[in-house]
ZANU-434189 format. One record per residue (C-alpha): residue number from 1; residue in three letters; chain; x, y, z. Coordinates in steps of 0.001 Angstrom, whole numbers, plus 500000, padded with zeros to 6 digits. Example, Ala and Ser with C-alpha at 12.3 -4.5 7.8 and 13.67 -1.06 7.14 Angstrom:
ZANU-434189
ATOM | pos | code | unit | x | y | z
ATOM | 1 | ALA | A | 512300 | 495500 | 507800
ATOM | 2 | SER | A | 513670 | 498940 | 507140
END
This chain:
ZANU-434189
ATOM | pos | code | unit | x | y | z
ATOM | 1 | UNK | A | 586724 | 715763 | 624013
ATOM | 2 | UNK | A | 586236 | 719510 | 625671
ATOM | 3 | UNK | A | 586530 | 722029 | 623745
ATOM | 4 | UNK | A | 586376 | 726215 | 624720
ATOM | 5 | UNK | A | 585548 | 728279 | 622227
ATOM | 6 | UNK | A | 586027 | 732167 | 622695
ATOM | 7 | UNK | A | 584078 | 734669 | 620920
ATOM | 8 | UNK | A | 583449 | 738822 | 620551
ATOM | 9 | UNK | A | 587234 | 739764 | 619935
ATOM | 10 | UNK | A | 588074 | 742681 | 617218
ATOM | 11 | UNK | A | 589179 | 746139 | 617088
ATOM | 12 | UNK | A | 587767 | 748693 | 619041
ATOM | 13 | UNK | A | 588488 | 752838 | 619683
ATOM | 14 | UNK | A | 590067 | 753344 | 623181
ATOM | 15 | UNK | A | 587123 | 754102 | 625495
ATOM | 16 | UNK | A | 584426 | 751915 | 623895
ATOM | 17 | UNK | A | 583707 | 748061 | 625154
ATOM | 18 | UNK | A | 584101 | 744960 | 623976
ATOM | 19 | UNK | A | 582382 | 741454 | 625585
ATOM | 20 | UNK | A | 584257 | 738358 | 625218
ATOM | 21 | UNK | A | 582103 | 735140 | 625527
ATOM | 22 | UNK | A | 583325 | 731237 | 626057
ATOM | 23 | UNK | A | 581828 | 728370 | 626055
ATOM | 24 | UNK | A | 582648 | 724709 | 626518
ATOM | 25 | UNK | A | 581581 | 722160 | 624205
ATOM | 26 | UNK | A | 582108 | 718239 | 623929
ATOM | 27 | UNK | A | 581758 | 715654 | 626305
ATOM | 28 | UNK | A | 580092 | 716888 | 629993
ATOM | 29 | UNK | A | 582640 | 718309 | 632702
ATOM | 30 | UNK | A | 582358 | 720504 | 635374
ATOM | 31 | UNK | A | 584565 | 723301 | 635996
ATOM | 32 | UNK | A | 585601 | 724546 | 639325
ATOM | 33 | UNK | A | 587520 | 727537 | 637696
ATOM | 34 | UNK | A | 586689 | 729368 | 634670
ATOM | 35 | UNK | A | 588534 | 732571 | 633566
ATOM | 36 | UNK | A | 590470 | 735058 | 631177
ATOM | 37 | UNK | A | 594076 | 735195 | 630363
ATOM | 38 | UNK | A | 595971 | 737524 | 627915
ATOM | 39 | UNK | A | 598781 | 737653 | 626609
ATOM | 40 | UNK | A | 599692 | 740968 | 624639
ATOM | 41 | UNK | A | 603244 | 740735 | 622170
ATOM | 42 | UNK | A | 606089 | 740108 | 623630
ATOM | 43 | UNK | A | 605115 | 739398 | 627307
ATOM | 44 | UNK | A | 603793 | 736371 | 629185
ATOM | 45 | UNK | A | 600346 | 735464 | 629213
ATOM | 46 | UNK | A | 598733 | 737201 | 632397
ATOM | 47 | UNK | A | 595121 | 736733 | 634750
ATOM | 48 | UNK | A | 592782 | 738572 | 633606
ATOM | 49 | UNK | A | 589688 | 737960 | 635790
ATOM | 50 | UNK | A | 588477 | 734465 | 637370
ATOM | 51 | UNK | A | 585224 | 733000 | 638354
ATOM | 52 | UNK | A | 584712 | 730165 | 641027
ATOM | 53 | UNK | A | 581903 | 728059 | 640711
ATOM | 54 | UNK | A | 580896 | 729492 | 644378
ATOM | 55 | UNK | A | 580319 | 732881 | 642242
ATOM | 56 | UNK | A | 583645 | 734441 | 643995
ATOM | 57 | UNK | A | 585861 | 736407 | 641011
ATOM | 58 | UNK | A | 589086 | 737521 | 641580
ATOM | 59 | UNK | A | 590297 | 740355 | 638760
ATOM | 60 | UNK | A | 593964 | 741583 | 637728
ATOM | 61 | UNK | A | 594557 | 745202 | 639440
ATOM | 62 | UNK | A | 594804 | 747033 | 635723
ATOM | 63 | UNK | A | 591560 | 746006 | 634851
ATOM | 64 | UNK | A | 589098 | 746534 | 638299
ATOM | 65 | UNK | A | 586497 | 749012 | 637966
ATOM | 66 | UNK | A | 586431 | 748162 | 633829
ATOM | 67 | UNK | A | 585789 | 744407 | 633173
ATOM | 68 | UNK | A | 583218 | 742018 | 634498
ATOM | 69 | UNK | A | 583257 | 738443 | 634424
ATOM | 70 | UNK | A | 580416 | 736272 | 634615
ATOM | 71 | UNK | A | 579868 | 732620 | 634011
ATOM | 72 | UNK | A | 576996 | 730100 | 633533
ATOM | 73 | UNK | A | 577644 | 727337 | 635788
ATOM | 74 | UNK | A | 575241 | 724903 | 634254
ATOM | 75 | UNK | A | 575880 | 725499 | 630021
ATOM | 76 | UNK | A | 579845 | 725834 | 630912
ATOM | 77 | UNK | A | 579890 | 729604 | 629603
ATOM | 78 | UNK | A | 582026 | 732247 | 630794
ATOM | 79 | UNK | A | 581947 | 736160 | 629767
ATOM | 80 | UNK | A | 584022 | 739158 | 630034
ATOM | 81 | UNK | A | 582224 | 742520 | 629352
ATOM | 82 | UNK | A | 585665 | 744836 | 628685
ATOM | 83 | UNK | A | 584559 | 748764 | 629213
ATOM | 84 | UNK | A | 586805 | 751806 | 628900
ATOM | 85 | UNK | A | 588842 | 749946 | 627301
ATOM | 86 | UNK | A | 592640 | 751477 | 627292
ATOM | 87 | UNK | A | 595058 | 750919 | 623764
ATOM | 88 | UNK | A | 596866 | 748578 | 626833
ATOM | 89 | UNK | A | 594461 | 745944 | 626852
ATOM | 90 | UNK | A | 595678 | 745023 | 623380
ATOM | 91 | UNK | A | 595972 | 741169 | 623339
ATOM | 92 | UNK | A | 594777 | 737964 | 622883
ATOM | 93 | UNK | A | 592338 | 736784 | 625699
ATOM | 94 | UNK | A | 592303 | 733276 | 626583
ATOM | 95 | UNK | A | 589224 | 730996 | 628022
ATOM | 96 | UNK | A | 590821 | 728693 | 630400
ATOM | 97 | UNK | A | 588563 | 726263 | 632252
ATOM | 98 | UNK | A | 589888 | 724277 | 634981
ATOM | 99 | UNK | A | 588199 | 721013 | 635797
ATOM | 100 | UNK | A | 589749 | 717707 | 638672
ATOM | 101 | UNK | A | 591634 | 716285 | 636176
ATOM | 102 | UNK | A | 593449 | 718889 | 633945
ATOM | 103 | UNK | A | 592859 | 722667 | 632520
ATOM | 104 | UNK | A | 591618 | 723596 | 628990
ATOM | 105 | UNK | A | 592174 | 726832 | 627091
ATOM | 106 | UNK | A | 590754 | 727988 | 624246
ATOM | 107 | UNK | A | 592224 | 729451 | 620948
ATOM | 108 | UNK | A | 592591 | 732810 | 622044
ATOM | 109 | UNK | A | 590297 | 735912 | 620658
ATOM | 110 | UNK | A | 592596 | 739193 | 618964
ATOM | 111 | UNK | A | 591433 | 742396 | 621099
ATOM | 112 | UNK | A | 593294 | 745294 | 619425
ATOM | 113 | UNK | A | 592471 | 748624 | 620856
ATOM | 114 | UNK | A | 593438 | 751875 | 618774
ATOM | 115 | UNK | A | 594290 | 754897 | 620670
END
């Protein structure tokens, strides 16, 4: 059974950085699609950034310029190094992998930035 674990959340002044890390874990499956959600109180979850196995990424327009996603095709890992971070990027961050068959999230990971 697949499992994504996320990793690197916590609190952090407005400004600083923060790197999220994922990584898949169970039986062997390939991911065409790896990425970030969030989902901050009281609204729906929302893209974050997205990595193709080709090495495209496609990011959400509030965080270009600040975050960075990266992903290790071959150990099923995918990263999000958060800069200048904004007290707006308070949320949980999802891992969601998505392989032929079906997609798999993760737990979720608290960011909370103070202001």
């Amino acid at each position: 059974q697949v499992q994504l674990v996320e990793s690197g959340g916590g609190l952090v002044q407005a400004g600083g950085s923060l790197r999220l890390s994922c990584a898949a874990s169970g039986s062997t499956v390939s991911f065409r699609l790896m990425g970030w959600y969030r989902q901050a109180p009281g609204k729906q979850r929302e893209m974050v950034a997205l990595a193709n196995s080709d090495g495209s990424t496609n990011y959400a327009d509030s965080v270009k310029g600040r975050f960075t996603i990266s992903r290790d095709n071959a150990n099923n890992i995918v990263d999000l190094q958060m800069n200048r971070l904004k007290p707006e990027d308070t949320a949980v961050y999802y891992c969601q992998g998505v392989a032929t068959i079906r997609d798999y999230w993760g737990q979720g990971t608290q960011v909370t930035v103070s202001s």
